[in-house]
C-alpha positions in Angstrom: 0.9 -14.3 -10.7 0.3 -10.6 -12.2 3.1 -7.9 -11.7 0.9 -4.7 -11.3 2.5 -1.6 -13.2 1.9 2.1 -13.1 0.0 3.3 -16.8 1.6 6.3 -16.8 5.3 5.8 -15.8 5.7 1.8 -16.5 6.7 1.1 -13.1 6.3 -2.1 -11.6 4.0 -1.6 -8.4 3.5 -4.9 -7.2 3.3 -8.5 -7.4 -0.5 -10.0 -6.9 -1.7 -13.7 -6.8 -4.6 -13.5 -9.0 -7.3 -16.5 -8.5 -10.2 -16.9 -11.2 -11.1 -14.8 -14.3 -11.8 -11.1 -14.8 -10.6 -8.0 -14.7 -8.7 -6.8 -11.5 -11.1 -4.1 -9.4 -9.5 -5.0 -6.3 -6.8 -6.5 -4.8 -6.9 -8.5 -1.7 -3.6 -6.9 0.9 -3.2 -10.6 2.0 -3.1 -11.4 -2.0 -0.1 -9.2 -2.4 3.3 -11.4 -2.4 5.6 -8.7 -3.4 6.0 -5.0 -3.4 8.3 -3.2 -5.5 8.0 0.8 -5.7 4.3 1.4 -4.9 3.8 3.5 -1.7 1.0 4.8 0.9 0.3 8.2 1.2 -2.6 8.6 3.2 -5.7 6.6 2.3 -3.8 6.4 -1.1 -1.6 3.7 -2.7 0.8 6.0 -5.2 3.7 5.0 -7.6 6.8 5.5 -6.0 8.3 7.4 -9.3 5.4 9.4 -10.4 3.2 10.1 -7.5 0.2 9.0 -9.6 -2.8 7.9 -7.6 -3.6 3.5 -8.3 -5.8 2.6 -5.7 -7.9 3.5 -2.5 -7.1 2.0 0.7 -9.9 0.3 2.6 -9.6 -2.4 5.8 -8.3 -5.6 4.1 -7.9 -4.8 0.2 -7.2 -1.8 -2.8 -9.8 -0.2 -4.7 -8.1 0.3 -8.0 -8.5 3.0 -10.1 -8.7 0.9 -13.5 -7.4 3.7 -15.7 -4.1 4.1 -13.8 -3.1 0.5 -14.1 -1.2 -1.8 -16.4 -1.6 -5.6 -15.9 -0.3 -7.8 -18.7 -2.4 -10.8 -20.6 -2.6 -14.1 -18.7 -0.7 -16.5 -20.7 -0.5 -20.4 -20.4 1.7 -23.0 -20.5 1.7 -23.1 -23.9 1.5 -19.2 -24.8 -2.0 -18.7 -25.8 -3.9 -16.0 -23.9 -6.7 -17.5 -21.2 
């Protein structure tokens, strides 16, 4: 489970399930288990605090716009990074 955060403002957008390895492009709609202070502004998903722009919306997912995005390191069990 990610928690999706604004890279400008630090504020947390939304919780994600991730599934697999690599970097997040996209996120899945059906994916998303909680949302926090993200919003929709047109075809746009904006932070709620700062009105910065994080992802396009298509039909069923978010196109993110990597450089407007904080996602923290994966971490196991046992605190080492995956």
């Amino acid at each position: 489970m990610l928690t999706i955060k604004c890279a400008k403002c630090k504020t947390k957008l939304f919780k994600y399930k991730k599934i697999g390895q690599g970097r997040v492009l996209r996120c899945w709609k059906s994916k998303i288990t909680r949302l926090y202070d993200g919003e929709v502004k047109g075809q746009n998903f904006v932070c709620g605090n700062c009105e910065n722009i994080i992802a396009e919306i298509k039909d069923d997912r978010l196109d993110i716009i990597v450089k407007d995005l904080l996602i923290p390191a994966l971490k196991s069990e046992n605190n080492c990074l995956l």
